[in-house]
N, C-alpha and C positions, 0 to 999 in steps of 0.2 A: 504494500500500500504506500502511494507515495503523493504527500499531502504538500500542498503551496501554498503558506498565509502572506497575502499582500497587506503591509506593514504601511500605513497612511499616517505616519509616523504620532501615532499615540498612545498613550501608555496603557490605555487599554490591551494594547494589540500582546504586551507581554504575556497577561492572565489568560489570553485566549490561546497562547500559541503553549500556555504551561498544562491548559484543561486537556487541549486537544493531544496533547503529547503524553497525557497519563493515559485517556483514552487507550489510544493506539500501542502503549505497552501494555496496557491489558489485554486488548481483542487481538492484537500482531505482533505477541512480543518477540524484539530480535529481527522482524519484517517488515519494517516499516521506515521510511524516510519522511523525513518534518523539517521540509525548510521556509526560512523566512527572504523576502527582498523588501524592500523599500519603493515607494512607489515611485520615485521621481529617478531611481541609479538603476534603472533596468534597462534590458534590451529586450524584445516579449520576442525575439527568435530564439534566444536564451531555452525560456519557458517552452516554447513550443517544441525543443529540442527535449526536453527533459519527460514529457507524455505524463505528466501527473494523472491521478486518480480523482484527485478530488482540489477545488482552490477555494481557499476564503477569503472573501474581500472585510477587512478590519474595520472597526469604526475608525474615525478621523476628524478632524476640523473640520471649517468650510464647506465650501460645496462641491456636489462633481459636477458640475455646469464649470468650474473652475478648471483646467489642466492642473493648475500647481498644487490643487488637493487631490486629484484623481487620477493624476498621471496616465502611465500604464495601465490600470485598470480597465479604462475603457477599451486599450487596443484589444486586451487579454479578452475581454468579454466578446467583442465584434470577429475575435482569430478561433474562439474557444466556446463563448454561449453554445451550448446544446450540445454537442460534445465531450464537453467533460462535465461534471455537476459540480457548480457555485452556485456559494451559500454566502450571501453578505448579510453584512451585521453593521446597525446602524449608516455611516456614511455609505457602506456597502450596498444596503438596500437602497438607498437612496440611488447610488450609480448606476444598480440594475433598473431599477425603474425610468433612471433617464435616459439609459442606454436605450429601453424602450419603447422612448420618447413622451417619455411623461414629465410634467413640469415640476420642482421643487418648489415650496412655498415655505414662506414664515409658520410656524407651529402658534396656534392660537394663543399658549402659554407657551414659553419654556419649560423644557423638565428638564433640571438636571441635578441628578441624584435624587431620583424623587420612584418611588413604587408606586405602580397601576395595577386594577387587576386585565387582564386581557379575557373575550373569551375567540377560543382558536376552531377548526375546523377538523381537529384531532386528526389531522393528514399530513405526509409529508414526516418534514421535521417533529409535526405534533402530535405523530403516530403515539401510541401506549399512554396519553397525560391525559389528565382531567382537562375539560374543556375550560375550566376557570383556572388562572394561572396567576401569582403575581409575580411581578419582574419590573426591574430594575431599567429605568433611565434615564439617558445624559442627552437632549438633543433639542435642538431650539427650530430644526427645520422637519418638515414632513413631505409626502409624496402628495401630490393633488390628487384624490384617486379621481376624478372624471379625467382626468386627462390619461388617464392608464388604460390601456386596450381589454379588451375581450378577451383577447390573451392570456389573461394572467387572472388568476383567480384570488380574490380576496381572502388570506387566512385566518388570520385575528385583528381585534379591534378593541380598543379602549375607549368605551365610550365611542362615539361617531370617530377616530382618530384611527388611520388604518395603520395595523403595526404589523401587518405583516402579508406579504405575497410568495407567489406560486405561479412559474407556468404552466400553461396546460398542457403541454407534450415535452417540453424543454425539463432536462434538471437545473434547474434556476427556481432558487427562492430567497427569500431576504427577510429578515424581521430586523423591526427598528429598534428594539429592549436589547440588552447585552446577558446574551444565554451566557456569556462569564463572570457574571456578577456574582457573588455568595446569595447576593439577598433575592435573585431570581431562582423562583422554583422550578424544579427540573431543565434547568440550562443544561445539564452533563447532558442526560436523555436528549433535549435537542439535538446537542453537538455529534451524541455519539449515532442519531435516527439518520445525520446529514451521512458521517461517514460507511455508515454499512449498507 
């Protein structure tokens, strides 16, 4: 198994890349590679050389309507969407969704570090969880869901606030809560539904 976290340089991206890496010694242990890049010191020929199994796109700053927050990510997604399955997390989501040409908006409030409870579509990443969840987040922008296609299925929501998608044939999903927080429940379960 051989896993790519695209590192949007924040320090979340550490806790994600420490969950995902306990993971993967439990369910592959001794079989498994877990590497990190950076998203603005890449070359995505690189990545495509390498045939990962599985990539996660990090939370981050800013926006991915920005290059200098989202670098690489988008080439990775437009070289890779549908063929390999990515799972982005907060900024991530957000870059999937723009990717798929949905607009990013101001979040009515800011959250950050603040618990919601979500309820999800127990699919996907939210295979085996109770459909009410609460989790953990840090983010002041949101996905517009009208401007998000038919494509993509809606997974959880907080209140009217969508926190999480799915495509409909693609593996590509994204939630906007950080499944590596302590204080979100069943984050492991997410992380480890994404990788198997």
């Amino acid at each position: 198994m051989k896993v790519l976290l695209v590192d949007h340089h924040d320090s979340f991206s550490y806790n994600l890349f420490q969950l995902v890496g306990e993971i993967l010694e439990e369910e592959f242990p001794y079989r498994f590679k877990l590497d990190v890049i950076r998203q603005n010191e890449t070359d995505v020929s690189k990545v495509l050389k390498e045939r990962y199994d599985r990539i996660l796109l990090s939370p981050g700053p800013g926006t991915p309507e920005d290059p200098e927050y989202f670098g690489c990510s988008m080439e990775i997604l437009k070289q890779l969407g549908g063929d390999v399955p990515i799972l982005g997390v907060c900024l991530g989501m957000q870059g999937i969704a723009h990717f798929a040409g949905a607009n990013i908006i101001k979040a009515e409030y800011p959250m950050h570090g603040k618990i919601s409870e979500i309820k999800t579509d127990q699919k996907g990443v939210f295979k085996d969880l109770p459909s009410s969840l609460k989790v953990m987040r840090y983010h002041s922008l949101v996905v517009d869901e009208d401007s998000l296609g038919e494509e993509w299925e809606r997974t959880a929501y907080a209140g009217t606030e969508l926190m999480g998608i799915r495509h409909k044939e693609k593996r590509m999903e994204g939630v906007q809560f950080h499944p590596e927080s302590f204080a979100t429940e069943g984050g492991r379960k997410i992380l480890l539904n994404f990788l198997m």
